[in-house]
N, C-alpha and C positions, 0 to 999 in steps of 0.2 A: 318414222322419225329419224331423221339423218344426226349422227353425232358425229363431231369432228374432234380426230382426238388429238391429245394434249401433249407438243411438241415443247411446253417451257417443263425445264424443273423445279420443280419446287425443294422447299428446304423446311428449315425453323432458325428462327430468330435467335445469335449465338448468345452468352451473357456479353456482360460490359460493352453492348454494340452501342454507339451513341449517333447521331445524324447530324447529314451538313448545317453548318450554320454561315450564315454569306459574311463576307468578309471586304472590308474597303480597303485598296490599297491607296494610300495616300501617299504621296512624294516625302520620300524619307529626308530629303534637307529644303528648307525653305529660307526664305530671310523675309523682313519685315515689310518688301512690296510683293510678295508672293500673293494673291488671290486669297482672300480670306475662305476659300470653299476649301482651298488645298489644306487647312488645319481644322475643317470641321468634319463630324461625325456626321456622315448623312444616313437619318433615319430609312431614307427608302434603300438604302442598300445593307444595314445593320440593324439587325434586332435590337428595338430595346428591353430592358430587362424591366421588370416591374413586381410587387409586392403589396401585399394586401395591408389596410394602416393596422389590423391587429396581430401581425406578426410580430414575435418576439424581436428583439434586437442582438441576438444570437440568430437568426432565420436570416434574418437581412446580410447578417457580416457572412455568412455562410453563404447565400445568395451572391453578392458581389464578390468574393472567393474565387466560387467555382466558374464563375461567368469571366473571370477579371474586369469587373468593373469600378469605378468608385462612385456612380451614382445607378438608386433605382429610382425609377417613377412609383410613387405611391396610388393605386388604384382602385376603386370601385370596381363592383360588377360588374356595370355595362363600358369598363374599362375607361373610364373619364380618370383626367388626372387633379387628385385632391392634395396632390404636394410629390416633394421632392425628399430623400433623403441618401446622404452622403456618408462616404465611408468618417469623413471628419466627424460629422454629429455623433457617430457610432464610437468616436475613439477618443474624444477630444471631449470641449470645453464644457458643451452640449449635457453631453452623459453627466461628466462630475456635476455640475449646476442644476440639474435636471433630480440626481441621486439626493445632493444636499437640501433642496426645496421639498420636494415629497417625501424621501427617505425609499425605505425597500432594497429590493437588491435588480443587480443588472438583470439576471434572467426573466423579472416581471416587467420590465419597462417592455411598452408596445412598441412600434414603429412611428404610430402617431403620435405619441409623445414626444418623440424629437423631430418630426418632421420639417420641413420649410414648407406651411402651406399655403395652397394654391392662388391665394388673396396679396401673398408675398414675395412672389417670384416673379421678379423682372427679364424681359424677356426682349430680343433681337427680332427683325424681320428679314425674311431671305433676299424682299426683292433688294433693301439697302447692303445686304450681304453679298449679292450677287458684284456688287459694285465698289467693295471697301478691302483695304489691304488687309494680311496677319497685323500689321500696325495698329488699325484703323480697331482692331478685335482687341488685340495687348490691353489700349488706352483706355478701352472699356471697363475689359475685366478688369482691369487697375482700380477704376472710377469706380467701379459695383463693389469692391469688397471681396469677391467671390472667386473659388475654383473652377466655376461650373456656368457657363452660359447659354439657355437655351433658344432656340432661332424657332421662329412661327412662321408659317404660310396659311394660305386660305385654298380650304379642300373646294371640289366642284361644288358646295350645296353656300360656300360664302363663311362654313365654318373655321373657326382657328386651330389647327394642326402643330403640335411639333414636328420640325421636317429636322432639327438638327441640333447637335451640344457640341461645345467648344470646353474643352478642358484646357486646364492650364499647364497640367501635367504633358501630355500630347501637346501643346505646341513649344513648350519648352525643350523637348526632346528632338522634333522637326527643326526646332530653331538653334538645338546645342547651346543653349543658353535657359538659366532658371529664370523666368516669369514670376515675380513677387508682387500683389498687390499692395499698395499702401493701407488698404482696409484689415488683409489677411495680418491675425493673429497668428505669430509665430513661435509659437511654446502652450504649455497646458496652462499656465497661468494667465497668458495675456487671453488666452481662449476663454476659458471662465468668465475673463471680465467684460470680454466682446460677445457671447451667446445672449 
């Protein structure tokens, strides 16, 4: 029996080691006929982050934390997405209207409980993405109400994929200018009365 001997070295794994995670650079200044891709998160180059719907809502805000995110996808086991939820729901109108209705305390509220689900989340297409300005995205998010817009494609099999999220945060910052929807509550009170 021929052995060939072992020219790598080995080690052990140190603590606090953590692994790459991919990263999109996006064009740090844009303006309003810039390519609506250049202010989207593309999924196939960014992990999304995601959360099972009975996780506490301390798990959730500790998950978008350490990730920096302000949204997770709410998921099932075989990873399908059964809602959205947002660091707002987490902090905002949501929680207080959520507490006052049931009662209990924050640490028992699940995830599902404030979630945006899946039957309620209005949604973008890449291939019109493909072809619409940061403008063309603004006037939407505007129109929607919302922080968070998420863009669909169709995988090889004809199924529907999220390929991408448009914050309003991120294109606000690309665009040096705040993005306010007319829909977006702005205080904890006007948020109670819009949840």
């Amino acid at each position: 029996m021929n052995t060939v001997p072992n020219k790598l070295n080995r080690g052990t794994l140190e603590n606090d080691t953590t692994y790459y995670r991919p990263v999109q650079n996006l064009p740090e200044k844009v303006d309003m006929n810039s390519p609506a891709v250049d202010v989207m998160t593309d999924l196939k180059r960014v992990t999304a982050m995601g959360i099972n719907p009975c996780a506490n809502v301390d798990e959730a805000t500790q998950r978008m934390t350490s990730s920096n995110v302000h949204l997770l996808f709410v998921t099932n086991q075989y990873n399908h997405v059964m809602g959205i939820i947002t660091s707002n729901d987490l902090t905002g109108g949501k929680m207080v209207k959520y507490l006052k209705e049931v009662g209990g305390k924050r640490d028992e509220v699940m995830v599902r409980d404030l979630m945006t689900p899946q039957s309620m989340i209005d949604v973008l297409y890449m291939d019109e993405i493909n072809r619409s300005s940061v403008s063309d995205v603004v006037e939407v998010m505007k129109n929607m109400g919302r922080r968070h817009a998420l863009v669909t494609d169709r995988d090889f099999s004809g199924a529907q994929v999220i390929c991408g999220v448009f914050s309003s945060v991120q294109i606000s910052n690309q665009l040096g200018e705040e993005i306010v929807s007319s829909g977006m509550a702005t205080n904890v009170a006007d948020m109670a009365l819009s949840s």
